[in-house]
C-alpha positions, 0 to 999 in steps of 0.5 A: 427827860423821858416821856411816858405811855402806858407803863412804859417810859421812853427814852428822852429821844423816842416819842409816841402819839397817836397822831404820828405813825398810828402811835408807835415810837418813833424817834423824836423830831421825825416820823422814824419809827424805832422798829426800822433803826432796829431792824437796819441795827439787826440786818447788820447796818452800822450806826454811821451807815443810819445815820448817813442815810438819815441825817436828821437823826443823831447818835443819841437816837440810835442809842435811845433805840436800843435802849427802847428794846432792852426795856420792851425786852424787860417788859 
């Protein structure tokens, strides 16, 4: 299941609240926001390098990163 914020629904592993990390997506059970996957992503980190240094996350979160870009890309 998907939550969703203002016209934008995320993916079922991205969460926002204005309590955590002034209400920007992070991922969902951290306090990781999705901009920091996606710069390491873009840097040219491989998932498993991310997922070794944040071994609270799963493959599913960077997935879901991803896929947060390519909606905010269709916005």
């Amino acid at each position: 299941m998907a939550d969703k914020v203002g016209a934008m629904q995320f993916p079922a592993f991205i969460e926002a609240g204005a309590d955590v990390m002034w209400g920007k997506p992070c991922l969902k059970g951290t306090r990781i926001p999705v901009y920091l996957i996606l710069e390491k992503l873009a840097a040219g980190e491989t998932s498993e390098v991310i997922l070794a240094a944040y071994p609270q996350l799963k493959p599913e979160h960077i997935k879901a990163s991803l896929e947060y870009a390519s909606r905010k890309g269709d916005l």
